[in-house]
Rosetta silent file (secondary structure, phi, psi, omega in degrees, C-alpha in Angstrom):
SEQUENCE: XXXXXXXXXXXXXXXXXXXXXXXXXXXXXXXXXXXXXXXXXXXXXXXXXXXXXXXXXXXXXXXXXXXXXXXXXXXXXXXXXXXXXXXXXXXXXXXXXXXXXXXXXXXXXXXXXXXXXXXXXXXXXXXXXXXXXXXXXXXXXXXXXXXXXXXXXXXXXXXXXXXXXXXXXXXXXXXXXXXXXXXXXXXXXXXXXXXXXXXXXX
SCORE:     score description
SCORE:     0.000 S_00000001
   1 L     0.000  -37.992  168.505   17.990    3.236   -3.524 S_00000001
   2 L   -30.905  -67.764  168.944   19.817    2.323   -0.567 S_00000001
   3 H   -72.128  -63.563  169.272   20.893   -1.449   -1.854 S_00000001
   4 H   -35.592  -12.770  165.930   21.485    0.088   -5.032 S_00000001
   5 H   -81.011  -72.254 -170.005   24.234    2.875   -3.883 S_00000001
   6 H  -129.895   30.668 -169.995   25.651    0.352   -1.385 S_00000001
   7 L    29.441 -159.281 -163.540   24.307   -2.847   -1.590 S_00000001
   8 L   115.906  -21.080 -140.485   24.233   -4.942    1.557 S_00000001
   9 L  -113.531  -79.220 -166.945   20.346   -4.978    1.774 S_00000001
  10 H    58.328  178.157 -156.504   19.557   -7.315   -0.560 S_00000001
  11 H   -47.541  -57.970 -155.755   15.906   -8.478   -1.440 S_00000001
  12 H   -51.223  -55.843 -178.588   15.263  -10.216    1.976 S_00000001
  13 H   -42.752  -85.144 -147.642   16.907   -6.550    3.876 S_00000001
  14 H   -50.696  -64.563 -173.776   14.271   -4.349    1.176 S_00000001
  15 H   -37.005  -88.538 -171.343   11.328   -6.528    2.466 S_00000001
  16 H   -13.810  -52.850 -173.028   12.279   -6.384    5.924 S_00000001
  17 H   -68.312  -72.040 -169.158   12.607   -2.350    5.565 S_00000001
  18 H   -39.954  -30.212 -168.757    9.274   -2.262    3.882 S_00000001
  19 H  -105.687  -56.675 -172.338    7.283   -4.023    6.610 S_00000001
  20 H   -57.375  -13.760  177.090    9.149   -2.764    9.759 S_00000001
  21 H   -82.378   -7.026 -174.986    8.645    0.661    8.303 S_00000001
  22 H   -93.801  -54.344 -172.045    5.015    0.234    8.310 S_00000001
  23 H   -36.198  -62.273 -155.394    4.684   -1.937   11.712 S_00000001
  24 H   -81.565  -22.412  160.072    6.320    1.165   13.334 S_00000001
  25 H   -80.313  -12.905  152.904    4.302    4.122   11.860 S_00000001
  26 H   -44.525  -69.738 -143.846    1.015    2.017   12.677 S_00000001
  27 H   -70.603  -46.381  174.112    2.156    1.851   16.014 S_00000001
  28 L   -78.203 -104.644 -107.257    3.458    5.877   16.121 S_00000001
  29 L  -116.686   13.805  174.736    0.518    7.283   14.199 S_00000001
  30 H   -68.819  -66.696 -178.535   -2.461    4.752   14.394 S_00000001
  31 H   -49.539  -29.346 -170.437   -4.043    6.716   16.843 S_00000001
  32 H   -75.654  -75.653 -168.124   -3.951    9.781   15.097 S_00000001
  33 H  -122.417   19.708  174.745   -4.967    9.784   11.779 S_00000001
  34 L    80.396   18.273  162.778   -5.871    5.410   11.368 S_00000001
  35 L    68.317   17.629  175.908   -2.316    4.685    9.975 S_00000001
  36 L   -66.747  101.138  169.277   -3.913    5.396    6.226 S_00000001
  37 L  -123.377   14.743  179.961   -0.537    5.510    4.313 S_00000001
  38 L  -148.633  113.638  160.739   -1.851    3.629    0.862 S_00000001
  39 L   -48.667  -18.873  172.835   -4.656    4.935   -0.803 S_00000001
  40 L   -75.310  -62.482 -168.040   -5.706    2.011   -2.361 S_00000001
  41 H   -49.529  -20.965 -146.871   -6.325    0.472    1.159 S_00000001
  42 H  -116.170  -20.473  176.771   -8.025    3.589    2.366 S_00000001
  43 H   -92.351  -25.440  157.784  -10.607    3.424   -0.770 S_00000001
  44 H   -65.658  -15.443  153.542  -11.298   -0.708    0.847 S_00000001
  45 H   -37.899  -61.050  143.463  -11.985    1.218    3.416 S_00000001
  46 H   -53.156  -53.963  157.397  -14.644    3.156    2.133 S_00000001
  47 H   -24.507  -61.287 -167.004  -15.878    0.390    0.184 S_00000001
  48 L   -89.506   19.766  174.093  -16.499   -1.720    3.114 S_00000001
  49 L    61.748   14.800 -179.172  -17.934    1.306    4.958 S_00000001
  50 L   -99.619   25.617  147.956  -15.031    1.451    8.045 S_00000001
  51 L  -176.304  139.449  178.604  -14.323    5.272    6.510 S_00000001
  52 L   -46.654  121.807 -149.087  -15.880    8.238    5.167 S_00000001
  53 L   -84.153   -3.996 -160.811  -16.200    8.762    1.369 S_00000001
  54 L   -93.487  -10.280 -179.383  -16.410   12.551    2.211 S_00000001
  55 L   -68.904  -29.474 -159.740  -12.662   12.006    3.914 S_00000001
  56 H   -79.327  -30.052  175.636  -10.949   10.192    0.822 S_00000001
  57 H   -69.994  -49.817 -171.625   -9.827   13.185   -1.656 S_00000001
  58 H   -62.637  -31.711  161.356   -8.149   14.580    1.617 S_00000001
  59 H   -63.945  -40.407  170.104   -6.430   11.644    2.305 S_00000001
  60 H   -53.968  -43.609 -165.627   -5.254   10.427   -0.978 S_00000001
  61 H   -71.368  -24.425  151.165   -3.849   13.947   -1.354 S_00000001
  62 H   -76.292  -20.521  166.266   -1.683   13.760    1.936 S_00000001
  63 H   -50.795  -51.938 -170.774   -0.874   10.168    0.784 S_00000001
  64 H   -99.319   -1.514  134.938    0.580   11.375   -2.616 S_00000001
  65 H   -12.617  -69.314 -160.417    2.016   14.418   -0.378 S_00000001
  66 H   -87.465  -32.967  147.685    4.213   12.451    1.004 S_00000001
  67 H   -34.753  -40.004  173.273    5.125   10.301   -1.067 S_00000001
  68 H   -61.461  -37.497 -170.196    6.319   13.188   -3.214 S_00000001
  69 H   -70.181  -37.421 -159.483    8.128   14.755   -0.385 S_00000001
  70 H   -73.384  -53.583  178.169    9.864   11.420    0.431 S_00000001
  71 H   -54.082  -62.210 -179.766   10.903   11.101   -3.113 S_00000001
  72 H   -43.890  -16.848 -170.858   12.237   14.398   -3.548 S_00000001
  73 H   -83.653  -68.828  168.455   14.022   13.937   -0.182 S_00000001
  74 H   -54.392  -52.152  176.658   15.826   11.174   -1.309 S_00000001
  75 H   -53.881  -43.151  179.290   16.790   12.295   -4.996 S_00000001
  76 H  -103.064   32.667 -174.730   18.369   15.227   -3.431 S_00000001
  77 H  -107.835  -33.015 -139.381   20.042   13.265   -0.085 S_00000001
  78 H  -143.448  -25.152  160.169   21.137   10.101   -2.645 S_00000001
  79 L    92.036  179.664  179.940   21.274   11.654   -6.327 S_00000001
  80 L   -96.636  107.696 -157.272   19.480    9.552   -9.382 S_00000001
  81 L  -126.686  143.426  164.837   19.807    6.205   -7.848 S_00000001
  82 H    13.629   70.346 -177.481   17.278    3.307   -9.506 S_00000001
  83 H    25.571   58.751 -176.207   14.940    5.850  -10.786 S_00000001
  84 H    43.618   20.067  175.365   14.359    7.142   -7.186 S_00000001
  85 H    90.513    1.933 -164.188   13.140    3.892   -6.499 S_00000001
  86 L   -47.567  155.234 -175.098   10.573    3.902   -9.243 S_00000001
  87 L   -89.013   91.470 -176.043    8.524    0.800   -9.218 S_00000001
  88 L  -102.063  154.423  164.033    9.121   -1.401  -12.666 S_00000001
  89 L   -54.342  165.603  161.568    7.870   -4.563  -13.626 S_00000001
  90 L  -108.731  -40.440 -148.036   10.567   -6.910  -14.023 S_00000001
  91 L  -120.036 -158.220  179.844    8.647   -9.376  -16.821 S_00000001
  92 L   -38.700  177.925  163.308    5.420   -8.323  -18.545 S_00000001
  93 H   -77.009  -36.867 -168.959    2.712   -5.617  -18.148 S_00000001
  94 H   -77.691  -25.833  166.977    0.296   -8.079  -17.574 S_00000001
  95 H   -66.885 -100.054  160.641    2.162  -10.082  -15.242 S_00000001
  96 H    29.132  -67.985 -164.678    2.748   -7.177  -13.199 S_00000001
  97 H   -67.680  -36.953 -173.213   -0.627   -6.120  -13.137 S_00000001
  98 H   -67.145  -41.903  161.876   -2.004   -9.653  -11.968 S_00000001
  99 H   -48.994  -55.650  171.412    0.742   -9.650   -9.233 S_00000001
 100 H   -47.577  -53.362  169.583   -0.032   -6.048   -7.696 S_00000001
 101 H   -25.215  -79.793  173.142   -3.769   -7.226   -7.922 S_00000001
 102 H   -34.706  -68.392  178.617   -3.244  -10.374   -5.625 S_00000001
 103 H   -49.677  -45.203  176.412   -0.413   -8.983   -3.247 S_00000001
 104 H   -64.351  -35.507  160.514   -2.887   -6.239   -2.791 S_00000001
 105 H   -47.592  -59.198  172.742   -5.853   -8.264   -2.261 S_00000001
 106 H   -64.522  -43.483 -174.026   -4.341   -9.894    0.717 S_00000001
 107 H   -33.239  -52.874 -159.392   -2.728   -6.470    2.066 S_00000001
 108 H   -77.971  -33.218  170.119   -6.079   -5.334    2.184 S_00000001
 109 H   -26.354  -54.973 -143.909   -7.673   -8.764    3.786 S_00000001
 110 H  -101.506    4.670  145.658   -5.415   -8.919    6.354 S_00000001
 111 H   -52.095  -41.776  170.676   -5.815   -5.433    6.838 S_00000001
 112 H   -73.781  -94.071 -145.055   -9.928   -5.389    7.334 S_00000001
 113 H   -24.240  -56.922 -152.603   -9.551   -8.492    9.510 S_00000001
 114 H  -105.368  -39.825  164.346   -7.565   -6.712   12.484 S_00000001
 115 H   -49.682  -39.750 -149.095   -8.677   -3.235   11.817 S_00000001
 116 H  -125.033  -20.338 -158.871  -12.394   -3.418   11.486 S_00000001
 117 L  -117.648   82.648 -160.012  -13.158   -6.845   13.120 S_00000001
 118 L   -48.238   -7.278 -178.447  -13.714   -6.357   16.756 S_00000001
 119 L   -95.240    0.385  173.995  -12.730  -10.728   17.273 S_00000001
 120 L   -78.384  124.965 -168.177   -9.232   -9.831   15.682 S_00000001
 121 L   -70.943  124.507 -145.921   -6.444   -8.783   18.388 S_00000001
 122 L   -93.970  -43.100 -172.813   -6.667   -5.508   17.731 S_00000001
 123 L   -61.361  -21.905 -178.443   -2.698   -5.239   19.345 S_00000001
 124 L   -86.999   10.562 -162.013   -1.252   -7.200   16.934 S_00000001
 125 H   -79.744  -38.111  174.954   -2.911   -5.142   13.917 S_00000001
 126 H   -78.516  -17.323  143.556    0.662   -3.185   13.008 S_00000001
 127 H   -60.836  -23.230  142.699    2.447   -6.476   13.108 S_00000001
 128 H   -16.017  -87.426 -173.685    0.149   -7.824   11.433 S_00000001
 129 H   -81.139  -11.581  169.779    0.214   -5.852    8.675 S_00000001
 130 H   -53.670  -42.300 -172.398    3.882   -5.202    8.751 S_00000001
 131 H   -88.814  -19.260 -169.648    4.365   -8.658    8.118 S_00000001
 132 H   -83.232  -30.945 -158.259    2.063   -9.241    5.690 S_00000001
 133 H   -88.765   11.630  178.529    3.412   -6.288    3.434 S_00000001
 134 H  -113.427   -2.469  159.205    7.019   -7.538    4.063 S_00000001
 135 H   -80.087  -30.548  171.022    6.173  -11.148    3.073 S_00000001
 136 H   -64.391  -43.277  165.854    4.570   -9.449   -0.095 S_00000001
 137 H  -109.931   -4.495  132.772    7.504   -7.689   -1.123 S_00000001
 138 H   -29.954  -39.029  171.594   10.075  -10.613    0.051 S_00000001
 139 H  -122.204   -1.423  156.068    8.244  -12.988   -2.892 S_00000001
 140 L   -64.393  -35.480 -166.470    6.384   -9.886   -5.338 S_00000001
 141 L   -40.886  -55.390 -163.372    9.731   -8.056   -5.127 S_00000001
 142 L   -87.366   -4.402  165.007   11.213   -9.523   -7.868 S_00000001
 143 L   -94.057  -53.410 -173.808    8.281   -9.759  -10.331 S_00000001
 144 L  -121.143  -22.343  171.750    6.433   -6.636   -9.863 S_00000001
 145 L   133.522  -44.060 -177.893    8.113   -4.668   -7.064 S_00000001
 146 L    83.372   89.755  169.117    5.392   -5.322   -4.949 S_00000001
 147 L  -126.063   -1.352  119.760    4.276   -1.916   -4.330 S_00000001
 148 L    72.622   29.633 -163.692    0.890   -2.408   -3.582 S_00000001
 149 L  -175.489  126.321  175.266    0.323    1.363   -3.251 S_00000001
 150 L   -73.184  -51.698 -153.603   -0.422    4.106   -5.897 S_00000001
 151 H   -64.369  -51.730 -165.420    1.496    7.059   -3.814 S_00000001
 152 H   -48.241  -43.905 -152.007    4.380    4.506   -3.073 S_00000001
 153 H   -97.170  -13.244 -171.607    4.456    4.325   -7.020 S_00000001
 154 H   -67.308  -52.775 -160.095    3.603    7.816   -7.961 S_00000001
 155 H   -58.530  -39.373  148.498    6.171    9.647   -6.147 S_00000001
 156 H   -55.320  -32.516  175.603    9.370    7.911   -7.196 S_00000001
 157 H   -92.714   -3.615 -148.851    7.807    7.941  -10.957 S_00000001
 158 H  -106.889  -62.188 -177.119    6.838   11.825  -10.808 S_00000001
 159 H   -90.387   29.855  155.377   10.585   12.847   -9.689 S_00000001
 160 L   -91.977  -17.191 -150.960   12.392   10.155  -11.792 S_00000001
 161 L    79.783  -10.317  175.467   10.256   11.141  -14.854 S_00000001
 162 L   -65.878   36.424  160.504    9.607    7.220  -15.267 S_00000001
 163 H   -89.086   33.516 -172.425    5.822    6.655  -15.923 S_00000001
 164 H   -41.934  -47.124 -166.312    5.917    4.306  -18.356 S_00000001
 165 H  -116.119   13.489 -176.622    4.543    1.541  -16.366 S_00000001
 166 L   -66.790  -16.673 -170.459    3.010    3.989  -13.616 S_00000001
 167 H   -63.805  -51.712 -178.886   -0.323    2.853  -14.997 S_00000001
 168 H   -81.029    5.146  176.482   -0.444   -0.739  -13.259 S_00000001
 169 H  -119.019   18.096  154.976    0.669    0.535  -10.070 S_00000001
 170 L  -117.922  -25.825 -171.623   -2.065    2.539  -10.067 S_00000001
 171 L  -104.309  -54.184 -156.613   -5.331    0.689  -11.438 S_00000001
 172 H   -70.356  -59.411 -176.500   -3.958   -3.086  -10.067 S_00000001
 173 H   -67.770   21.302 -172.427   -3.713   -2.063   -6.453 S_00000001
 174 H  -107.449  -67.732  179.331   -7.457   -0.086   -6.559 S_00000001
 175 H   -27.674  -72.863  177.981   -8.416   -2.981   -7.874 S_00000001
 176 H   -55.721  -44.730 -177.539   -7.038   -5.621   -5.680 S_00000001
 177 H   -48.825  -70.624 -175.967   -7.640   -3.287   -2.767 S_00000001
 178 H   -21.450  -72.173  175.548  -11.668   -3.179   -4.080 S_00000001
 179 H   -56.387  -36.944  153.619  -11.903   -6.729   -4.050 S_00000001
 180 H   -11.288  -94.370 -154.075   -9.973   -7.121   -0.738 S_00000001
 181 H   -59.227  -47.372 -176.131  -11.946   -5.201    1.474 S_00000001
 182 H   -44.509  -83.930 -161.774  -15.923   -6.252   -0.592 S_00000001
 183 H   -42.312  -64.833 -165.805  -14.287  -10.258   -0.074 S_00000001
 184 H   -74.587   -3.455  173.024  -13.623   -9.884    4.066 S_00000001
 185 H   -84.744  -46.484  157.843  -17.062   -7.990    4.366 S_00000001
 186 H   -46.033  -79.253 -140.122  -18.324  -11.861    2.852 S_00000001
 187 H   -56.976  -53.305 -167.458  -16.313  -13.616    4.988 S_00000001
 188 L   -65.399    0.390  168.151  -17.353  -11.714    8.000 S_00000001
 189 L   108.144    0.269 -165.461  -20.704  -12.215    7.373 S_00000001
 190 L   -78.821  158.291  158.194  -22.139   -8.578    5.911 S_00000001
 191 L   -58.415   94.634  149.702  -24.108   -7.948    3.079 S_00000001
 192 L    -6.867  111.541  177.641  -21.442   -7.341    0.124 S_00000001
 193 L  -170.490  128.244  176.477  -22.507   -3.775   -0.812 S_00000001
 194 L   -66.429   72.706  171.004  -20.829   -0.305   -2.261 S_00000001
 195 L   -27.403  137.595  109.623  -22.085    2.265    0.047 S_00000001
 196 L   -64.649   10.230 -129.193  -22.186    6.113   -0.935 S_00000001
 197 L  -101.807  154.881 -168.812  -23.247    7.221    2.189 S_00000001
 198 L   -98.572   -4.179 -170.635  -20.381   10.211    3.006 S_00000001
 199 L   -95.116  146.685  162.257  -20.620    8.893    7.028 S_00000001
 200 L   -79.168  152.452 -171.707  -18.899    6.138    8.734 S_00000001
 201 L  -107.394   12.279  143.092  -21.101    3.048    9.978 S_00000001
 202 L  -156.666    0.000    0.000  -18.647    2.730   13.180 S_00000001
């Protein structure tokens, strides 16, 4: 909304903003509540048994909280700028969806790997992931938005009124997340398995 008022930004600046805004709320709020700000990541979570399934309606619902708050924050600090940021494809639906899929699929890789995986430098886990989700929207940007997060996409679509395309920014990153976390639970050696159990296993 920002570049779009008063340019300036430009794609490389909107990446940059996306991933230093995460690196530094890891970093504030990691201790606190695990830095869960994307629900799809927070359901690889569950998946791969690194969070409680009885935990996940309360989370999504401070997730799409805030998102909402954020949007609304902006529409009335910035006016109706880019649909409040709404997330659109630029090219197909289907394009779209297989990009959120992918971009999400690594978020969430490189996400298990230094969260969950005591041989990963655990200090480096918000740069980490900062960087990966600001190289993700630096080349994603301009095909699907790279938003790799349903709340990121809800809240900006709920107070633009835009939810035309809210559908793939909701289903691609559960998805991608799904596979994500299930794939580094291979690599790391685990048995590949859906848990229900409502308890964490560390």
């Amino acid at each position: 909304m920002v570049a779009a008022k008063g340019g300036g930004l430009g794609e490389l600046g909107i990446a940059l903003a996306f991933g230093l805004a995460i690196t530094t709320m890891i970093y504030a709020l990691g201790h606190i509540s695990g830095a869960h700000f994307n629900p799809a990541v927070s359901l690889g979570f569950a998946l791969g048994r690194h969070f409680p399934w009885s935990r996940l309606a309360a989370y999504w619902a401070a997730q799409v909280a805030g998102a909402l708050a954020a949007a609304l924050l902006l529409r009335a600090s910035l006016g109706d700028v880019a649909n409040v940021g709404a997330t659109q494809p630029s090219g197909s639906d289907g394009q779209a969806f297989l990009w959120e899929l992918v971009l999400t699929f690594f978020l969430t890789l490189v996400v298990m790997a230094v969260a969950t995986d005591t041989r990963a430098v655990g200090e480096a886990a918000a740069i980490a992931v900062g960087g990966t989700v600001a190289l993700c929207a630096l080349v994603g940007g301009p095909v699907s938005g790279a938003s790799m997060n349903p709340a990121r996409s809800l809240g900006p679509a709920l107070v633009s009124g835009d939810l035309d395309s809210f559908w793939i920014y909701l289903l691609a990153p559960l998805v991608g997340a799904s596979l994500g976390a299930l794939t580094y639970q291979f690599l790391r050696g685990e048995p590949v398995t859906i848990s229900s159990s409502p308890t964490p296993t560390r």
